[in-house]
C-alpha positions as CSV (number, residue, x, y, z in Angstrom):
1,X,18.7,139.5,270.1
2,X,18.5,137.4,267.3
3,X,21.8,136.5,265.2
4,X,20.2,134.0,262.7
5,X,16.4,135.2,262.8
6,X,14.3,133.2,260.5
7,X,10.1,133.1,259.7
8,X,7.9,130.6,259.9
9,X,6.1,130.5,256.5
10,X,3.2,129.1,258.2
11,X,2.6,131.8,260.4
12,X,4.1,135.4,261.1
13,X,6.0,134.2,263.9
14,X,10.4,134.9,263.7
15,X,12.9,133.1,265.8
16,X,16.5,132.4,266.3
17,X,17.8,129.5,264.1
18,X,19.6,127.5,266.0
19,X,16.6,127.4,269.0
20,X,14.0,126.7,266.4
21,X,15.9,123.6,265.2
22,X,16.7,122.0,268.4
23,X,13.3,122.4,269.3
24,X,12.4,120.7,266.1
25,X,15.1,118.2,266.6
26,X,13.8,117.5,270.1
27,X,10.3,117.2,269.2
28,X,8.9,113.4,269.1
29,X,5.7,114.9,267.7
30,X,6.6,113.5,263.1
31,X,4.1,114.5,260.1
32,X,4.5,113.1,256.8
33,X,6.2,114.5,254.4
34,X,4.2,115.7,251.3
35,X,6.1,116.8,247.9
36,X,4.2,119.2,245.3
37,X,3.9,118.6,241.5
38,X,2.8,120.8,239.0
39,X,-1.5,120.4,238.1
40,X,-1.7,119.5,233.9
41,X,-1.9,122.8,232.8
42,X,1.1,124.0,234.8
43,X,-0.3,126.5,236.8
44,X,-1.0,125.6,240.2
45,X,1.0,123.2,242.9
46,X,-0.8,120.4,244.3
47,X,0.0,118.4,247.1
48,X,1.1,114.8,246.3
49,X,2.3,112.4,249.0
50,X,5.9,110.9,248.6
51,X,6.1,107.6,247.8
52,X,6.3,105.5,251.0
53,X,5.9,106.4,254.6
54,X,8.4,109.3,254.7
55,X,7.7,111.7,258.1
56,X,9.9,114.7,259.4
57,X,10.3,116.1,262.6
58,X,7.5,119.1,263.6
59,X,6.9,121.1,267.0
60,X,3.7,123.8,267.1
61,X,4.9,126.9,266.7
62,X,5.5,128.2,270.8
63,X,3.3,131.6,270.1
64,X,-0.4,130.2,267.6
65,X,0.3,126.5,267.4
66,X,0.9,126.6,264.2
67,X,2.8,123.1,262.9
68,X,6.2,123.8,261.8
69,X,9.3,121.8,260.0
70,X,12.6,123.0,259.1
71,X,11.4,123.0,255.8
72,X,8.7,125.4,256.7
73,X,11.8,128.5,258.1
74,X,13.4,131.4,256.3
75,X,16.2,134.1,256.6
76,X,14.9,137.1,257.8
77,X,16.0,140.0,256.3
78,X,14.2,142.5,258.0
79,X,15.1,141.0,261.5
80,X,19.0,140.7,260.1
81,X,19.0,144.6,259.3
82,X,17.7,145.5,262.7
């Protein structure tokens, strides 16, 4: 049972919090970090990379391989109600 579930935004996958980020924390596997800025007109986000060589911890999600961060988790609602 979960007791903090949270999604992956990158995939459909849920989890339990705290196994997700010790997994993450674990993981020796870095990608760099990329911020997003908005385009000249203001309507779409596009990537930009942070200034310097600024990498965060990542594992592929266990389930499609998916590459995931802490950034990339949310609560759960649905998962929290049942």
């Amino acid at each position: 049972m979960f007791v903090n579930p949270v999604r992956n935004t990158k995939c459909v996958h849920a989890f339990e919090r705290s196994a997700i980020e010790e997994f993450i924390e674990r993981s020796d596997m870095t990608i760099p970090l990329y911020n997003t800025e908005p385009d000249e007109d203001n309507q779409n986000q596009r990537p930009r990379r942070a200034r310097g060589p600024v990498y965060v911890r990542a594992v592929e999600c266990p389930v499609c391989s998916a590459v995931i961060t802490r950034a990339d988790l949310r609560r759960d609602p649905v998962l929290e109600r049942r």
